[in-house]
C-alpha positions in Angstrom: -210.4 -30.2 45.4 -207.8 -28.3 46.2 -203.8 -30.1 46.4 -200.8 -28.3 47.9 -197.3 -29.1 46.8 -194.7 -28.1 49.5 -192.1 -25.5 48.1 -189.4 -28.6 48.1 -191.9 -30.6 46.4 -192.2 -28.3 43.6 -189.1 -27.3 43.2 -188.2 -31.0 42.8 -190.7 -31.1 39.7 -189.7 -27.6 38.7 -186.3 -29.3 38.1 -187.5 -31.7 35.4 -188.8 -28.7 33.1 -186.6 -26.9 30.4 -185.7 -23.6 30.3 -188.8 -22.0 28.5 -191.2 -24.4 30.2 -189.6 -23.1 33.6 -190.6 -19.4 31.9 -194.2 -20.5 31.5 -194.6 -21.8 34.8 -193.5 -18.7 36.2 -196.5 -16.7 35.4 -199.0 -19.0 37.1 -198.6 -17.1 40.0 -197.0 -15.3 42.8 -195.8 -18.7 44.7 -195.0 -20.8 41.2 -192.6 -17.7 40.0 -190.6 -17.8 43.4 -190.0 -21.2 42.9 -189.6 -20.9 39.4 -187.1 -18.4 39.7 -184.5 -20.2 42.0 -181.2 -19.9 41.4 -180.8 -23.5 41.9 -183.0 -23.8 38.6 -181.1 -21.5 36.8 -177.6 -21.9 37.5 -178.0 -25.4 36.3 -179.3 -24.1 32.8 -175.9 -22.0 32.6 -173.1 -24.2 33.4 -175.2 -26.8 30.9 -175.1 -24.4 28.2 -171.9 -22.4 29.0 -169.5 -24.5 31.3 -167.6 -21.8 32.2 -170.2 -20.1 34.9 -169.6 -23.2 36.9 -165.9 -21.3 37.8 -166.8 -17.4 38.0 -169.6 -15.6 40.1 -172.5 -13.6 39.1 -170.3 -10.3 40.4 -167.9 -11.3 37.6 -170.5 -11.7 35.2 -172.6 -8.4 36.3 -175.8 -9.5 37.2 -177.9 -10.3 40.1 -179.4 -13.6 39.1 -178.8 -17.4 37.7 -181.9 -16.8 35.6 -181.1 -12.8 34.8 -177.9 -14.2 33.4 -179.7 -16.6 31.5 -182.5 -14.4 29.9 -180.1 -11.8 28.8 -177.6 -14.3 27.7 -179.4 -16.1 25.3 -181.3 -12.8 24.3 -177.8 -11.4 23.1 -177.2 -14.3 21.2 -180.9 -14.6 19.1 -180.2 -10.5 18.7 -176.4 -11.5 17.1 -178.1 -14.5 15.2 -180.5 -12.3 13.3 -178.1 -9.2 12.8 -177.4 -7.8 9.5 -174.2 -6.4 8.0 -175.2 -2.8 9.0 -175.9 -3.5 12.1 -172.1 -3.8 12.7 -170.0 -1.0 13.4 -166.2 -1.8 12.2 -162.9 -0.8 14.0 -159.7 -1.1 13.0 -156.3 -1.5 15.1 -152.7 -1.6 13.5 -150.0 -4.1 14.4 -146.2 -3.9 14.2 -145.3 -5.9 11.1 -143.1 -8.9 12.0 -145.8 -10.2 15.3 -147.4 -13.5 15.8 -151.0 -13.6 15.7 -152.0 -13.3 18.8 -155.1 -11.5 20.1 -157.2 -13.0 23.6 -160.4 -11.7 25.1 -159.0 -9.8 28.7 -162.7 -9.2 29.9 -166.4 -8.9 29.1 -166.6 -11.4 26.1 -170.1 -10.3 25.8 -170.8 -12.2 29.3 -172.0 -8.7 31.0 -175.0 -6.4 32.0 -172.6 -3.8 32.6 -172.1 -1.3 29.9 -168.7 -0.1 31.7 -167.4 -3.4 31.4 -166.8 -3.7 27.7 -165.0 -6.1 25.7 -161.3 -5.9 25.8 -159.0 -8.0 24.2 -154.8 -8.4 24.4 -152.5 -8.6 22.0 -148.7 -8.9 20.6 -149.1 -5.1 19.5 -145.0 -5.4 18.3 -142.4 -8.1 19.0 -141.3 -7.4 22.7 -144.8 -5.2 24.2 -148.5 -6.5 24.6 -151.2 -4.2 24.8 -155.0 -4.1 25.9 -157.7 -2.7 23.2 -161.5 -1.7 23.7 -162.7 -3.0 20.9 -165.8 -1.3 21.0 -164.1 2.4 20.6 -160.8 1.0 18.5 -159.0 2.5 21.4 -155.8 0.8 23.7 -156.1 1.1 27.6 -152.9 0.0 28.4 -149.4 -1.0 27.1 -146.4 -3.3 28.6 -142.9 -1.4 28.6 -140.8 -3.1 26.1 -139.7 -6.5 27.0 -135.6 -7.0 26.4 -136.3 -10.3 24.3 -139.0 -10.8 22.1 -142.3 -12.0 22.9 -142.8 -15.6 21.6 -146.6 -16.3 23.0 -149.5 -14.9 24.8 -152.7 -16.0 26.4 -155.1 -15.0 29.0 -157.1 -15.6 32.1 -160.3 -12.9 31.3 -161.9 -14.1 34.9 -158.9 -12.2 36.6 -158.0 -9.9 33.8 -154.4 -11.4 34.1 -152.3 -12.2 30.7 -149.5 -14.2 30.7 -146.8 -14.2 27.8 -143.3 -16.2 27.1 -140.3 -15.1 25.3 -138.1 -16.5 23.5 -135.5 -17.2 26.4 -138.2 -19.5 28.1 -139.2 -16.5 30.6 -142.7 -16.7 31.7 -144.2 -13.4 32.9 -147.9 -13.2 34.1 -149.3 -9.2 33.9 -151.8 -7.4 35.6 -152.5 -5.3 32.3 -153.2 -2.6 34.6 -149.5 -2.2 36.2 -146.4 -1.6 34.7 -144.0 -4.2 35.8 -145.3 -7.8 35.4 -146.4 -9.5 38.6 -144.1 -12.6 38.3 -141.8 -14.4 36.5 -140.6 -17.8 36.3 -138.5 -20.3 33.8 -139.2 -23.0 30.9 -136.1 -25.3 30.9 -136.6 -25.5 26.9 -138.2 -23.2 24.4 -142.4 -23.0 24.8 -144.4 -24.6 22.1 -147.7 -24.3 23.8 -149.4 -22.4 26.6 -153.2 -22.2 28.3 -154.2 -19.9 31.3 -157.1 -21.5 32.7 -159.6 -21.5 36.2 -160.4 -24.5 38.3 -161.5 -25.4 41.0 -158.2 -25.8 42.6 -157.3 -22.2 41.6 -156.2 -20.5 38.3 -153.0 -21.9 36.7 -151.0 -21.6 33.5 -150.1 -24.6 31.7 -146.7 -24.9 29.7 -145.3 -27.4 26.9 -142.1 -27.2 25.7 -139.9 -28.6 23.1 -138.0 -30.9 25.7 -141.8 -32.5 25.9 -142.3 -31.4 29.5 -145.5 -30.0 30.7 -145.1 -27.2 33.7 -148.3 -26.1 35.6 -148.1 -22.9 37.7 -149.9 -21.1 39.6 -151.9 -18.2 39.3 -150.7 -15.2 40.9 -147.0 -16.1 41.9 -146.2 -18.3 39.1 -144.9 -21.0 41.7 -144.0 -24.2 40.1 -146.8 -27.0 41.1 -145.7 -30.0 39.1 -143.8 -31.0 36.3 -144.4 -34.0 33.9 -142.3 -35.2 31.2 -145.0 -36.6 28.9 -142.5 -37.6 25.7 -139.1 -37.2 24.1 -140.5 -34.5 21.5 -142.1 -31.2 22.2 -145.8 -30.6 22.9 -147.1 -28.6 20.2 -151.0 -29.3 20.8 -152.1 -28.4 24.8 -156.4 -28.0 25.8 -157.6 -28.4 29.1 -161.2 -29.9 28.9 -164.7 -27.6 29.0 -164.9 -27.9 33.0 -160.9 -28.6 33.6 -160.9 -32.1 34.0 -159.2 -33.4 31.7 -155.5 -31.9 29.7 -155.1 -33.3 26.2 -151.4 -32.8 25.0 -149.9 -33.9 21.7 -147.5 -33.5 19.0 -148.1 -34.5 15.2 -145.4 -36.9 14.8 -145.3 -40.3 13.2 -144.4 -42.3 16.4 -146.2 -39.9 19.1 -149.3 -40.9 20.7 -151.7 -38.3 22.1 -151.9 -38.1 26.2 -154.7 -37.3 28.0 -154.0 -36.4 32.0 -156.4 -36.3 34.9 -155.6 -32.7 36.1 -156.5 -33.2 39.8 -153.3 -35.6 39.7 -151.1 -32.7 38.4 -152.5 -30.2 40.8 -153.3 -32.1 43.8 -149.2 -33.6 44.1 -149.8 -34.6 47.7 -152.8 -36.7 47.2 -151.5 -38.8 43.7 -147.9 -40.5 44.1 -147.9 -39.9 40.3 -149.6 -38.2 37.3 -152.8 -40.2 36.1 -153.0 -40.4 31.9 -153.6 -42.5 29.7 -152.3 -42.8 25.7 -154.9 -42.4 22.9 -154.1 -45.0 20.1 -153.6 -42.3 17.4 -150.4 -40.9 15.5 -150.2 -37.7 13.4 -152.8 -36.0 15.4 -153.1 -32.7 13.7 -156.2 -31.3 15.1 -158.2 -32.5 18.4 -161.5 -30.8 19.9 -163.0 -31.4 23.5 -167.1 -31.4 23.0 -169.0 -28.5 24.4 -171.1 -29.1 27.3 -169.9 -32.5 27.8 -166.6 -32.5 29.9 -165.3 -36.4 28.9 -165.8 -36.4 24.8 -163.0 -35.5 22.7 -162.3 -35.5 18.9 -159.3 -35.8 16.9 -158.1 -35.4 13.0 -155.3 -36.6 11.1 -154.0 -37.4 7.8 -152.0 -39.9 7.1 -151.3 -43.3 4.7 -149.9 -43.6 1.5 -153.3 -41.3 0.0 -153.1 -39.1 2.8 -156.5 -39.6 4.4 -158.1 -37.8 6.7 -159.4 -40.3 9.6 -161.3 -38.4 12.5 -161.8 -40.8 15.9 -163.5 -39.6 18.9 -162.7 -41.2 22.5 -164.7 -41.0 25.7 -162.6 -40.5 28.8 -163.4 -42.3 32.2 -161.9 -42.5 35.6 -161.4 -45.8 37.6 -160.7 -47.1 39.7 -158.7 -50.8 40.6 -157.9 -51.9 43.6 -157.1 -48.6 45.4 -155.3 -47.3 42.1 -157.2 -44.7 40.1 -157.0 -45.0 36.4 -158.0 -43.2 33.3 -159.3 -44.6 30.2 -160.0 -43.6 26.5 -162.7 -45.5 25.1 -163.1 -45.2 21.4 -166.8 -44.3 20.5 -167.3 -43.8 16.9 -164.5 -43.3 13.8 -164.9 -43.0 10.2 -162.6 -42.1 7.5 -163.3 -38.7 5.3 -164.0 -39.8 1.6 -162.9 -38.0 -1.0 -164.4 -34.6 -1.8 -161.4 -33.6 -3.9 -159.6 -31.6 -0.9 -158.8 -32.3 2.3 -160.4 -30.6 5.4 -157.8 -28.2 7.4 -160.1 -26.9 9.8 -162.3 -28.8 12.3 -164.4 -28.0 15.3 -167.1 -30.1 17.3 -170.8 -29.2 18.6 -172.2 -29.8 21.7 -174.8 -32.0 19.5 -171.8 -34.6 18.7 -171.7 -32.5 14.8 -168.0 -32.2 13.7 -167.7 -29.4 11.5 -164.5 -29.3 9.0 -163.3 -27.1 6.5 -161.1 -27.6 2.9 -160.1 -24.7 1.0 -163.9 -24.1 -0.3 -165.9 -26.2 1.2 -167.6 -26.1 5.0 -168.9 -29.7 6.2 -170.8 -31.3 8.7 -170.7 -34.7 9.7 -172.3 -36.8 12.5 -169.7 -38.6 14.6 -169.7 -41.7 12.4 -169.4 -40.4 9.5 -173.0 -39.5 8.0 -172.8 -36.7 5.6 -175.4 -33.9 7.4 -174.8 -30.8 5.3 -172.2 -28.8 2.8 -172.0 -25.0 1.9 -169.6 -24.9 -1.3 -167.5 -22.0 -1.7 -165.4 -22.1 -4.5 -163.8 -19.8 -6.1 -163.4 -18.5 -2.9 -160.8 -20.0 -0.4 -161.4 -20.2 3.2 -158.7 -19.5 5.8 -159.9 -20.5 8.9 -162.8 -21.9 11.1 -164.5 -21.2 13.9 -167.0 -23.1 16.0 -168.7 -22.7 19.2 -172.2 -24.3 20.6 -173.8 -21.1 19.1 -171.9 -20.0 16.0 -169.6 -21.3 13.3 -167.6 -18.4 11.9 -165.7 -19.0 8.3 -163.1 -16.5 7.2 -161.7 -16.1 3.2 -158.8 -15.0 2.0 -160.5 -11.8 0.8 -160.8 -10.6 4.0 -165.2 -11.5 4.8 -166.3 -13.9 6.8 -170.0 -15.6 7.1 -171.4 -16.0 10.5 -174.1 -19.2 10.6 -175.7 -20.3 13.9 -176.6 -23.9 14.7 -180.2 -24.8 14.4 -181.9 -25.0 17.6 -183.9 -28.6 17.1 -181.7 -29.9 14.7 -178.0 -30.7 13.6 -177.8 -28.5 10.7 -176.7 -24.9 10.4 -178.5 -21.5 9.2 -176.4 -19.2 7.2 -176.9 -15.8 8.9 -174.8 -13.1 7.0 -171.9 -11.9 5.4 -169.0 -9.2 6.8 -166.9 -7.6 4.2 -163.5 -6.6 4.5 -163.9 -3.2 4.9 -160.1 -2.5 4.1 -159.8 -1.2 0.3 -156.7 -3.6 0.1 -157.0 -7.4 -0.3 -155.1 -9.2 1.8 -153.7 -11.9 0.0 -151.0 -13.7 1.4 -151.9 -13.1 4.8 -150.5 -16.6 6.6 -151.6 -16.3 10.0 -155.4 -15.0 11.1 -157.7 -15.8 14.0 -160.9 -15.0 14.9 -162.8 -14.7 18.3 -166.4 -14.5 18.6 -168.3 -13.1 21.4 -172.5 -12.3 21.7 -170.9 -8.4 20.9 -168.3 -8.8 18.9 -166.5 -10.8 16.0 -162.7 -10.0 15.9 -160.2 -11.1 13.3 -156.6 -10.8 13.6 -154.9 -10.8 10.3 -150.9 -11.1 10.4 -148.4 -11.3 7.5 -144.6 -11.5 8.5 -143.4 -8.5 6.6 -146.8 -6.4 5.7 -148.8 -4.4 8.3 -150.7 -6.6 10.6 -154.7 -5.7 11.3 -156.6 -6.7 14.3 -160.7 -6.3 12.3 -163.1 -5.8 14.9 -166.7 -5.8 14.1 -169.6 -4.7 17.1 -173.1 -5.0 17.1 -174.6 -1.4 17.2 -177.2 -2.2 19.9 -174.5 -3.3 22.5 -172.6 -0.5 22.1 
């Protein structure tokens, strides 16, 4: 006996299968891979495993299909997880001595089908002009005219190619990186200690903290003021807006500050709140803080503190609600533990979309669940590690030397496989280099490397099969 499901009916079951089961029960046949193929099905596989597809189209992205994306997506990233060294080609792109390191993806990111579309990236190319670099040919595509102050930040918005930067007399300018004037300006009443381009729902904005302890939101492309919120008496040093924007964490490490967390509809939305809804996490010296992948209310912070300096990590869950007719937010503290002594202290931390909070001391690399359980350690010494980077697919961990190892999360389990080493292909060493940062991509890994008074590099390193 024959039994026919209805197309609705199917795709309701359809939508309790993973990703590769959905794969298998595509091939049954011609009315199964219709269903099977929906983009209803598929878009919810992206924005659960990267948020961000949730706030850009398919057009931005370059491909006709939820599940295209998908396939091609997670293709790149087994392809980058399995590379080897010399399947890297390496560019390299000078810097004025004397710049801040900043370099930010402008477009592609990897996120593309389109081979026109490559990876570009912006940076503070010398103290008062920004600059836009294919990484993938080591060549620039565009430069600002030089600014009459110097340029104190930079950050920017890759789903409208738009940068934004802030100098040192408080003057905001957001860029088209394509035109030669900037496309607007505006003011900070104090000097900016933190800034985040970001797109919601409501729109893109910028976000601004300055040393007054005032946060500014504007908007995206006229740089008109939407609200302004002065969260405490010292400046905010410490700004991230939440995977899907729903949340803004700001901060300063200070002995008698308290980290805030805001509901960002109430800052953008000024006719529908009478005032800003937050709330204040119990927890001074905040020196490091981390919003969970794929899971828009879970943040993590680190600090060090008491008379032994040790480092306590707590992680809060944040919920709307509502009393009466007054909406509220609340932190709700859902694990803590205290880092014992493994005869450093960690300076780096990140967080997994598997609850895993990665840190890093001078030589060593750690894992640990959220309550403390020790889940793995990769040992370094002599070497000394400068900085960490984690994502839901990689964890990145530069050295001094100039190398970085590349290990990708395991896919049924909370450890990490070590995939390979990239040398620093310079025949100099760069010791004493005080500033670096890294960005990682499914094409590219790019380290910027800045030293006040030597030459600054921006490394760039591009898997041969993408190029």
């Amino acid at each position: 006996m024959e039994f026919y499901l209805s197309p609705v009916t199917s795709l309701k079951i359809f939508s309790y299968l993973d990703a590769f089961s959905l794969l298998q029960a595509a091939q049954v046949n011609k009315d199964w891979n219709a269903i099977a193929s929906s983009d209803i099905l598929w878009k919810k596989f992206c924005v659960k495993r990267w948020l961000f597809c949730d706030l850009v189209t398919l057009q931005l992205l370059g491909t006709e299909t939820w599940k295209q994306f998908f396939v091609y997506q997670t293709w790149q990233e087994h392809i980058k997880s399995r590379a080897r060294p010399e399947d890297f080609t390496y560019k390299e792109i000078y810097v004025e001595p004397g710049t801040h390191g900043y370099a930010c993806y402008l477009s592609g990111r990897g996120l593309t089908r389109i081979r026109q579309d490559r990876s570009v990236v912006c940076i503070l190319s010398s103290r008062a002009k920004i600059s836009t670099w294919d990484i993938h040919e080591g060549v620039m595509t565009w430069v600002s005219p030089e600014q009459p102050t110097y340029i104190k930040m930079l950050t920017t918005l890759p789903e409208m190619h738009i940068a934004v930067t802030v100098d040192i007399e408080q003057t905001i300018k957001l860029w088209d990186c394509h035109k030669t004037e900037a496309l607007a300006t505006n003011r900070l009443l104090f000097p900016c200690e933190s800034l985040e381009a970001v797109f919601t729902k409501d729109g893109p904005i910028v976000l601004a903290g300055d040393t007054g302890g005032d946060l500014y939101i504007f908007r995206i492309p006229d740089l008109h003021l939407i609200s302004k919120v002065h969260v405490f008496q010292y400046g905010i040093n410490q700004l991230y807006c939440s995977p899907q924007r729903k949340w803004v964490f700001v901060s300063k490490k200070h002995p008698h500050i308290s980290p805030q967390v805001y509901f960002l509809s109430s800052l953008l939305r000024t006719s529908e709140f009478s005032a800003p809804v937050s709330t204040i996490l119990s927890f001074s010296l905040c020196q490091g803080a981390c919003w969970t992948p794929r899971r828009e209310d879970r943040i993590t912070l680190m600090a060090r503190r008491g008379p032994k300096q040790a480092t306590k990590f707590s992680t809060f869950d944040m919920k709307l609600e509502e009393i009466g007719n007054q909406l509220t937010v609340k932190g709700y503290l859902v694990a803590y533990f205290v880092f014992q002594d493994y005869g450093e202290f960690p300076e780096w931390m990140g967080v997994s979309d598997k609850n895993v909070i990665v840190c890093s001391t001078v030589s060593s690399l750690l894992l640990f669940s959220m309550e403390g359980n020790h889940l793995q350690r990769f040992q370094y010494y002599p070497e000394e590690i400068l900085r960490l980077w984690v994502d839901p697919v990689y964890v990145i961990v530069t050295f001094l030397d100039g190398s970085l190892d590349v290990y990708a999360w395991e896919e049924r389990s909370l450890r990490l496989r070590r995939c390979y080493r990239l040398p620093n292909f310079r025949l100099w060493a760069p010791l004493g280099f005080a500033n670096t940062k890294t960005l990682c991509d499914n094409v590219s890994i790019i380290r910027m490397m800045t030293n006040g008074t030597a030459p600054n590099y921006l490394m760039a390193y591009t898997l041969n099969i993408f190029s």
